[in-house]
Phi, psi and omega in degrees: 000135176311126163260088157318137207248112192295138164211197172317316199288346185291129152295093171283109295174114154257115191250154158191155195284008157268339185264047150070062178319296191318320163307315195273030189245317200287317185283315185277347158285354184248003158277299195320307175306318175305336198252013177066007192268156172296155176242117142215153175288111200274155178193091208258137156240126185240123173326314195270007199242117169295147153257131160196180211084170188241129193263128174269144192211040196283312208254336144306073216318134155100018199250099183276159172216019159343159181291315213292303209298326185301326184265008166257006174239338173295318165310349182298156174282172196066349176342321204214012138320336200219137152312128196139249157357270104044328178261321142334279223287345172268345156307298185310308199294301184311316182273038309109282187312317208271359190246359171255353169270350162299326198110006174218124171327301180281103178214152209231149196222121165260133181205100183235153175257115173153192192298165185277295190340286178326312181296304173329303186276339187300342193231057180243336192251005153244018195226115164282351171175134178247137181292127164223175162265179183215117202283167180284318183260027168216054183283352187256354187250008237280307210269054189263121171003136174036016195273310201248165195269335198283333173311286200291343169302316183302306189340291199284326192274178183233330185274176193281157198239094156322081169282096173278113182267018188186146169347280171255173186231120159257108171325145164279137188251003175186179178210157154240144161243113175335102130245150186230355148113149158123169154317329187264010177266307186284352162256329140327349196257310227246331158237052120277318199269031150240344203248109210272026188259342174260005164345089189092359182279119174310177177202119186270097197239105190286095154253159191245119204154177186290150175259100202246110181346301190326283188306323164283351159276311162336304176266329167304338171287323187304309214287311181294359187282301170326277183336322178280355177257007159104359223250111160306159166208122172249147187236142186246142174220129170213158170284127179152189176299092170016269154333288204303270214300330193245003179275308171341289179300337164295335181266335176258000189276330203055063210237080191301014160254175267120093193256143171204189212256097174286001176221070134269180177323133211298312189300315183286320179304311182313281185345289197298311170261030175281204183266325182297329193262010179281334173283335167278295179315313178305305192272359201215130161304057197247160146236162170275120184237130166289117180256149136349000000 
């Protein structure tokens, strides 16, 4: 197995087997491959968390799942310290197979016990961008206060977040981007023309609100900024519901990405991680990526 010497440059992948391993397996090789970076794959077992069910690897390209490959991997050390633990190390093994049948090599395999938060931050000073899934069975409920590990992941990291919202993951060939007007938007304008992972990406830069001078001067302002970081831009302003308006477009457009803000607007961000974006997840194949 590669060991790639962890620094800044790393991509963490949180993999588990209700959050779409394969998807969030597929999305964090194609931030790695962008960012030239190692990839590894992180996998937290929590004590206070029963295992149950029987975990599948079905959907894992490259994934043996032999008598021979099964007692060499029950062999590992630790195997058999954590309830578990063994259905980890073959979730790990399997997005590991499925990330060198993708093409990239530096890929790295973590398997830890206690909270995901925790794990985060223990890896926060070697990690440049975290990956996560969105479990399946909490599409209708997923960003409720204190519900979910990923609400407490945005919580905790500083760094920008990939949410894969679904089964498969399509790399993106443009995105849109949640602008809702202000200082905090325009800093958001301002690490998207830094982020060298939307490099060359067109860019759909969506407010949902009244159409007004401000705002269309605002954004004509946003729009040249992109440009000058190399970024088409086209900008949409419609009225309506958050969801309704950004799902739509995301859906006729075919635009399987969703770029937004961890410092937009305290009010509008509730909206966006709320009960709308519990509704935009559910109704629209996007995934998110949360910037800084």
């Amino acid at each position: 197995m590669f060991q790639p010497a962890l620094t800044m440059n790393t991509v963490l992948a949180c993999v588990d087997a209700h959050g779409h391993p394969s998807a969030v397996c597929d999305g964090a090789t194609w931030v790695a491959h962008r960012l030239h970076a190692p990839l590894n794959f992180l996998q937290v077992v929590d004590e206070s968390e029963a295992h149950t069910g029987e975990t599948h690897f079905s959907d894992l390209t490259g994934y043996d799942a032999s008598p021979t490959r099964t007692q060499a991997l029950d062999a590992m050390p630790g195997s058999h310290i954590i309830g578990g633990q063994s259905h980890s190390q073959q979730l790990l093994e399997g997005v590991r197979a499925r990330a060198l049948h993708l093409g990239h090599s530096m890929v790295e395999l973590s398997l830890r016990q206690g909270k995901l938060t925790d794990a985060l931050l223990d890896l926060s000073a070697e990690t440049r961008m975290v990956v996560m899934g969105l479990h399946s069975h909490h599409l209708d409920s997923p960003w409720r206060q204190g519900s979910h590990h990923l609400e407490q992941a945005l919580q905790a990291v500083q760094q920008p977040m990939l949410v894969v919202t679904r089964p498969h993951f399509t790399p993106p060939s443009a995105f849109a981007l949640a602008y809702h007007g202000g200082a905090e938007s325009l800093q958001l304008v301002d690490a998207v023309a830094d982020c060298e992972l939307l490099q060359g990406l067109p860019c759909h830069l969506v407010h949902v609100g009244a159409r007004n001078p401000d705002i269309q001067a605002e954004m004509s302002q946003a729009a040249q900024r992109l440009a000058d970081a190399g970024f088409s831009t086209h900008i949409v302003i419609e009225s309506g519901d958050v969801a309704q308006v950004l799902g739509r477009h995301l859906t006729i457009q075919q635009l399987p990405l969703l770029v937004m803000s961890a410092f937009t607007h305290n009010g509008w961000r509730q909206k966006l991680l709320g009960t709308t974006t519990s509704t935009l997840l559910r109704r629209i194949p996007t995934s998110v990526l949360v910037l800084r």
